[in-house]
N, CA, C and O of each residue as an XYZ file, in Angstrom:
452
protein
N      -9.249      8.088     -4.192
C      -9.673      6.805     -3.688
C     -10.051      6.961     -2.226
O      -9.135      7.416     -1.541
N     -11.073      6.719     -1.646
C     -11.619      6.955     -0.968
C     -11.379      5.432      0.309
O     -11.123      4.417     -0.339
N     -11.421      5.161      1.847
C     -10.579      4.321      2.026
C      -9.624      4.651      2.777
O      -9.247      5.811      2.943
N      -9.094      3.548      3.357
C      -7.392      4.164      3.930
C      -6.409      3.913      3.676
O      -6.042      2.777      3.375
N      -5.573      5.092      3.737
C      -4.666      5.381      1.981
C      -3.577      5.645      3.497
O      -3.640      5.842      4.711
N      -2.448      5.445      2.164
C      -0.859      5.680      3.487
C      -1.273      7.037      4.285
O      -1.316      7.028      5.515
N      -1.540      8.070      3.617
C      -1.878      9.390      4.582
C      -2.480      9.300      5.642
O      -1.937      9.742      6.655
N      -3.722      8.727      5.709
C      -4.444      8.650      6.749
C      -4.291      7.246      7.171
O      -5.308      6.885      7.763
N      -3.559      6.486      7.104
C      -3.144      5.097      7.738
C      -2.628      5.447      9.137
O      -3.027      5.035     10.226
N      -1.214      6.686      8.719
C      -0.972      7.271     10.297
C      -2.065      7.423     11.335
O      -1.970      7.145     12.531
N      -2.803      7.763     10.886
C      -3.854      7.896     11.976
C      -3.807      6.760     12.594
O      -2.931      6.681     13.456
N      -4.468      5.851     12.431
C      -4.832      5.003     13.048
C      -3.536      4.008     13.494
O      -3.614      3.213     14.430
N      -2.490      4.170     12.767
C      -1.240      3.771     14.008
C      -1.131      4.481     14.885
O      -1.343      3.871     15.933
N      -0.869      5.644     15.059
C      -0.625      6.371     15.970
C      -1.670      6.935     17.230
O      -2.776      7.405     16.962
N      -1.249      6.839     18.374
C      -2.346      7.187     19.537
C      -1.769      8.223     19.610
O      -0.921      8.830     18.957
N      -2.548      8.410     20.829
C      -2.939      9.989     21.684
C      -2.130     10.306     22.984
O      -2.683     10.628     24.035
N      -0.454     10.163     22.793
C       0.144      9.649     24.092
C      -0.359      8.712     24.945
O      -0.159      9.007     26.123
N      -0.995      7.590     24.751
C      -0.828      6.991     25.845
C       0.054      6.071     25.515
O       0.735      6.176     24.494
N       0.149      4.997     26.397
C       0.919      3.952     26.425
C       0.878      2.844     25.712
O      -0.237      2.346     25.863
N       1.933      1.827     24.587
C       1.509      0.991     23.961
C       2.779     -0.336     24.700
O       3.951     -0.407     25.068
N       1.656     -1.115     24.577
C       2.764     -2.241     24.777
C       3.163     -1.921     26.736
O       2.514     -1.100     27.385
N       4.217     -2.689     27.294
C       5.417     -2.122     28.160
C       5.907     -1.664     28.024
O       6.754     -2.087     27.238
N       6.120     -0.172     28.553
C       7.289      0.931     28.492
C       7.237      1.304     27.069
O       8.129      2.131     26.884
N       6.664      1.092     26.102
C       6.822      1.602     25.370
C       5.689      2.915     24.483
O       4.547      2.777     24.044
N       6.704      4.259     24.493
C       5.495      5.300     24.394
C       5.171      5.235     22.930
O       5.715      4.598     22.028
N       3.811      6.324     22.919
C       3.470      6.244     21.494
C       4.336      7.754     20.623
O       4.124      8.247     19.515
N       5.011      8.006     21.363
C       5.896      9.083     20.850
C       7.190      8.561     19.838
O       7.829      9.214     19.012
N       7.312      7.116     20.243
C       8.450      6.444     19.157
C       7.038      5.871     17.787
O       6.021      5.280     18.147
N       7.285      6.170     16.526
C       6.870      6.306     15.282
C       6.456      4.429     14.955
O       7.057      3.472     14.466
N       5.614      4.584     15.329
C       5.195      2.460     14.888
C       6.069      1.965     13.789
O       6.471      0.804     13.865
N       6.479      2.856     12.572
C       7.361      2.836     11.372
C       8.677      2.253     12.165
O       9.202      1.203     11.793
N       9.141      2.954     13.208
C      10.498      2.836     13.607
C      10.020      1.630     13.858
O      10.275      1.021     12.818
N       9.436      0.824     14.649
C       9.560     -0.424     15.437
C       9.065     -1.274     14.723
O       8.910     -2.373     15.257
N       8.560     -1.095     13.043
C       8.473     -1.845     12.100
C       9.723     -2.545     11.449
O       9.666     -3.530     10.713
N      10.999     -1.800     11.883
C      12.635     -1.622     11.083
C      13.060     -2.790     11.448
O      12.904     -3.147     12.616
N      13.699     -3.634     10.484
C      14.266     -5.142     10.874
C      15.790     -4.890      9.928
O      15.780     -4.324      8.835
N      16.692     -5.274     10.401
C      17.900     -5.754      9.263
C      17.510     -6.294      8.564
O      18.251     -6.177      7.587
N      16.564     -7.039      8.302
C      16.528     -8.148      6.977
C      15.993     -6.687      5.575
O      16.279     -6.687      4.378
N      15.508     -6.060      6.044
C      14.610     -5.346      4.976
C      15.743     -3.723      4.828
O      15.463     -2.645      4.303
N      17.484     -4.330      5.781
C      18.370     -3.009      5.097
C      17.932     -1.760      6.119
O      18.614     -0.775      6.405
N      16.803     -2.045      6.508
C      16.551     -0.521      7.548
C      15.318      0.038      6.981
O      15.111      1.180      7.391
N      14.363     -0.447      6.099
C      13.408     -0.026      5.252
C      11.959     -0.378      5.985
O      11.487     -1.507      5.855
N      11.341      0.549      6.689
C      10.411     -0.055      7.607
C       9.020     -0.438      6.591
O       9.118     -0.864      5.440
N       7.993     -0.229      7.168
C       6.846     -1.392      6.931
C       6.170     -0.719      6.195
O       5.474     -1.252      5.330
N       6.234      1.097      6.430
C       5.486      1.822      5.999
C       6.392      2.360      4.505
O       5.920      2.825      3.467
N       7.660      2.123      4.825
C       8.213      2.266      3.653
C       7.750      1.552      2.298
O       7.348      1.881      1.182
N       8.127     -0.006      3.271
C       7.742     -1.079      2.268
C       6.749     -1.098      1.446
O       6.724     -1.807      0.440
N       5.350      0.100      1.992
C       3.782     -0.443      1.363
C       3.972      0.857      0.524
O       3.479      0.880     -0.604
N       4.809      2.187      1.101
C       4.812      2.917     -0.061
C       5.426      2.967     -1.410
O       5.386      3.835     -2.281
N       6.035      1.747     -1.352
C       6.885      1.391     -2.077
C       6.232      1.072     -3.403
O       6.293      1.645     -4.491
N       5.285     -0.519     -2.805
C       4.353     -1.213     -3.691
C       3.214     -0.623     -4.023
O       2.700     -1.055     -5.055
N       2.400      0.629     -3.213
C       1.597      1.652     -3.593
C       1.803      2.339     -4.820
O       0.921      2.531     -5.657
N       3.878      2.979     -4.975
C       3.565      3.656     -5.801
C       4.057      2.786     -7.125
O       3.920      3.439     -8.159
N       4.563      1.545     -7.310
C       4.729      0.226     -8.115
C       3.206      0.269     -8.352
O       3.329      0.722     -9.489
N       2.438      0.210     -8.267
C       1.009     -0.171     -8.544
C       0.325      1.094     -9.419
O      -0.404      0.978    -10.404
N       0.626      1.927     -8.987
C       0.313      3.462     -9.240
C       0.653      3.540    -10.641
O      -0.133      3.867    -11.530
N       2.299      3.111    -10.847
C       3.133      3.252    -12.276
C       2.570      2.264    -13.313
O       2.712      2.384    -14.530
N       1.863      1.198    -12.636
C       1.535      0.245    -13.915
C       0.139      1.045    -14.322
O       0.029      1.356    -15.508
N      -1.045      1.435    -13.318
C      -1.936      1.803    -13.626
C      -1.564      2.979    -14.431
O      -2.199      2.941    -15.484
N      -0.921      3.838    -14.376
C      -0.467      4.861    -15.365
C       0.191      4.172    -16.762
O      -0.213      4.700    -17.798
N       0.887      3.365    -16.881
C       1.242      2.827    -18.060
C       0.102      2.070    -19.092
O      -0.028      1.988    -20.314
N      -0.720      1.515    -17.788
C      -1.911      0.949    -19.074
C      -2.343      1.920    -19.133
O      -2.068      2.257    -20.285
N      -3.144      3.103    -18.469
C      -4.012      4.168    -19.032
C      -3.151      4.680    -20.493
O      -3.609      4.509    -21.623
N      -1.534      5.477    -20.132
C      -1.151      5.607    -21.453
C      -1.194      4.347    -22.315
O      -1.987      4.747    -23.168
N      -0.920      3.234    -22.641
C      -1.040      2.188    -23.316
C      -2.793      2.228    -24.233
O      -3.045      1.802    -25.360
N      -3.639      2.828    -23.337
C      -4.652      2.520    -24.251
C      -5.146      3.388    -24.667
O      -6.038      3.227    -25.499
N      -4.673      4.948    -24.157
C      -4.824      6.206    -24.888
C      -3.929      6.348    -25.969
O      -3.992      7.419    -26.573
N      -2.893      5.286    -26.449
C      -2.094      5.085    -27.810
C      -3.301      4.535    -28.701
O      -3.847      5.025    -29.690
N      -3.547      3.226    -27.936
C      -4.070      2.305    -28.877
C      -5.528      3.320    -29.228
O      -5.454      3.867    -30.329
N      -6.459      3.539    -28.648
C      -7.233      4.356    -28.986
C      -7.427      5.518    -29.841
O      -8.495      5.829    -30.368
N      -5.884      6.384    -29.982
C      -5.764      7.638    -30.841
C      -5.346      6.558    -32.105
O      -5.492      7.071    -33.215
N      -5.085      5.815    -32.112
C      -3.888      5.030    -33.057
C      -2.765      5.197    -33.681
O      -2.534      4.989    -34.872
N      -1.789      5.724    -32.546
C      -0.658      5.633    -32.505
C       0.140      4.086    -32.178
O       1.321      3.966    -32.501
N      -0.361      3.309    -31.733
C       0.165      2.088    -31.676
C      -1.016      1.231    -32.488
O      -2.014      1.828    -32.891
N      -0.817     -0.453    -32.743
C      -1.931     -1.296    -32.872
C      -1.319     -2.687    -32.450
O      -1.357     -3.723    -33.115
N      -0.761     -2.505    -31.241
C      -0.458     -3.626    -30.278
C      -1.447     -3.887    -29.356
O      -1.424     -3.422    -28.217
N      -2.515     -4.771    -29.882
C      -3.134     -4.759    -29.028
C      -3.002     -5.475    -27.806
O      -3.332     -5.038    -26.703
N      -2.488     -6.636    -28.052
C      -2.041     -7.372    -27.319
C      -0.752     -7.285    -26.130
O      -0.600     -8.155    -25.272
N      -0.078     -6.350    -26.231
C       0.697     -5.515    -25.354
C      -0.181     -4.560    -24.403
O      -0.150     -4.219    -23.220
N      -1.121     -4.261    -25.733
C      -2.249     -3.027    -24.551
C      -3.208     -4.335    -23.515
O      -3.436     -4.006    -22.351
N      -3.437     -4.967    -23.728
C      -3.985     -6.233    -23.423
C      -3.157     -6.648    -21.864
O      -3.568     -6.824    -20.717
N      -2.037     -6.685    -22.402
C      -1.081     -7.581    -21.142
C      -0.837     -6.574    -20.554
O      -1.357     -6.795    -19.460
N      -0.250     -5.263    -20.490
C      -0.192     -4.410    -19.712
C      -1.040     -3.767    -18.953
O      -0.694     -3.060    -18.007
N      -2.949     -4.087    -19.531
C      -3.696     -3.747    -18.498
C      -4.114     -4.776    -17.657
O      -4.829     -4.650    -16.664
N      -3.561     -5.954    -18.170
C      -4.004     -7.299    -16.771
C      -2.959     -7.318    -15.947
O      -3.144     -7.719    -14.798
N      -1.741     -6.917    -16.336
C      -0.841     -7.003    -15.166
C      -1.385     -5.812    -13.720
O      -1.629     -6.024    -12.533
N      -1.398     -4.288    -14.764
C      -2.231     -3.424    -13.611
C      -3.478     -4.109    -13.144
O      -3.535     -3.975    -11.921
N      -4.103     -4.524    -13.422
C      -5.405     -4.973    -12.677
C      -4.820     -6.265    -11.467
O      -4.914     -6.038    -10.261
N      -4.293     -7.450    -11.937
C      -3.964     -7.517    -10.824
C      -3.068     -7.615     -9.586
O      -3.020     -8.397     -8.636
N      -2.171     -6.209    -10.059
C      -1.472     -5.511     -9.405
C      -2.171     -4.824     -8.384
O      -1.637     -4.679     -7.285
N      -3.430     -4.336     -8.645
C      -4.301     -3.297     -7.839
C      -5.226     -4.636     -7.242
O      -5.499     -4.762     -6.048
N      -5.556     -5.392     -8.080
C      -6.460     -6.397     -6.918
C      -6.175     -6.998     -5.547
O      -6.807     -7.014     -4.491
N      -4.279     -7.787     -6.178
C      -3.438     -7.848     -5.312
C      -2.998     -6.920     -4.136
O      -2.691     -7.292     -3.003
N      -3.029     -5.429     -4.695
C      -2.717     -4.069     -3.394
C      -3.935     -4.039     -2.534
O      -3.813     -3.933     -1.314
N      -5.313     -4.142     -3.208
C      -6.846     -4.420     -2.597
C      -6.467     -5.644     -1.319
O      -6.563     -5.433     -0.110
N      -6.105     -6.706     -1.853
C      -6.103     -7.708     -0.779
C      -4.979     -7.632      0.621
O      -4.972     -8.035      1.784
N      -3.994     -6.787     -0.377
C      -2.931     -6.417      1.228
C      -3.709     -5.604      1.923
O      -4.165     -6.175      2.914
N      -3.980     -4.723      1.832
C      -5.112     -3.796      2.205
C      -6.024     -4.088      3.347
O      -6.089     -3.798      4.542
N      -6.773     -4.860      2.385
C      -8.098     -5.876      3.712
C      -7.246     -6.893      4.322
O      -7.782     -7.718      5.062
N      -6.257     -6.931      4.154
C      -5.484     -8.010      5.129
C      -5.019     -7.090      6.321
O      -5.317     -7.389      7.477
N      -4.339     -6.050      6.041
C      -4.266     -4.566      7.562
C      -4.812     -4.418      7.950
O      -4.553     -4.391      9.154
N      -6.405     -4.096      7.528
C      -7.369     -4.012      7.770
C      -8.052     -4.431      9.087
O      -8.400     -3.949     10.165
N      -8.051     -5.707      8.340
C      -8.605     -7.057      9.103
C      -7.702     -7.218     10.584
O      -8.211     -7.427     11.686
N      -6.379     -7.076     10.328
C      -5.172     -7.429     11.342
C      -5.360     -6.330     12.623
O      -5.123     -6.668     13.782
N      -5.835     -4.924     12.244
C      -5.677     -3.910     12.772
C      -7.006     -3.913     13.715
O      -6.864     -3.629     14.904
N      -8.336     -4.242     13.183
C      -9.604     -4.408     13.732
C      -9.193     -5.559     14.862
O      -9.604     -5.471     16.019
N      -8.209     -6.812     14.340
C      -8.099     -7.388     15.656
C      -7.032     -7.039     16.138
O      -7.063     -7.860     17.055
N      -5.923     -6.407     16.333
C      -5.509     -5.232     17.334
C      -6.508     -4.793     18.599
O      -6.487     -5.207     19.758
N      -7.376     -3.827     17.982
C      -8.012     -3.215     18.587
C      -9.331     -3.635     19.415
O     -10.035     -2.968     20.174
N      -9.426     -5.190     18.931
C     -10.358     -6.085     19.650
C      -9.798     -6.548     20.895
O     -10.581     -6.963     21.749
N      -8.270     -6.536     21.179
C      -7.255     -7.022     22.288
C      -7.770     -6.830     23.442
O      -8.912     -6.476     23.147
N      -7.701     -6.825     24.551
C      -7.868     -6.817     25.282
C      -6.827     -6.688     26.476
O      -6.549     -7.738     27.056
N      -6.283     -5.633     26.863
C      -5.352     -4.881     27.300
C      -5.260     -4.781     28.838
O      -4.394     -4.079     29.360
């Protein structure tokens, strides 16, 4: 998938040593200063790899789901049915968090510092 994927997301959190914010360097991990008690200690980047790979597992379950129904080993279709609309908009839903970072991050970088 082509795009920006958790791997190369670092990038673009992370600078080039300089300075972010007050006093604060870019040598502490944006992940760390994502970390709240409410979320147990589980930062932000955790959180999206989380629902990345939740999204990942359904899209793998409908693909197997309809490589059953197709060989005809199953004839649920209607299970193959509901299990590929849940992945779809599971992934439409991950699409829209997505362009919502996106979007958030472009105005970041529109700031004016």
């Amino acid at each position: 998938m082509d795009g920006l994927t958790i791997s190369n997301a670092n990038k673009f959190l992370e600078t080039s040593g300089t300075k972010i914010g007050s006093g604060v360097s870019s040598s502490n991990s944006v992940s760390d200063q994502f970390k709240t008690e409410k979320n147990n200690g589980k930062s932000f980047a955790d959180t999206l790899n989380e629902a990345i790979s939740n999204v990942n597992e359904m899209q793998l379950q409908s693909d197997q789901k309809v490589q059953e129904l197709a060989t005809g080993k199953t004839d649920d279709i209607a299970g193959v049915m509901i299990t590929s609309e849940k992945a779809d908009i599971a992934l439409r839903a991950m699409v829209q968090v997505r362009n919502k970072i996106i979007d958030a991050y472009q105005d970041i970088m529109k700031m004016q510092v």
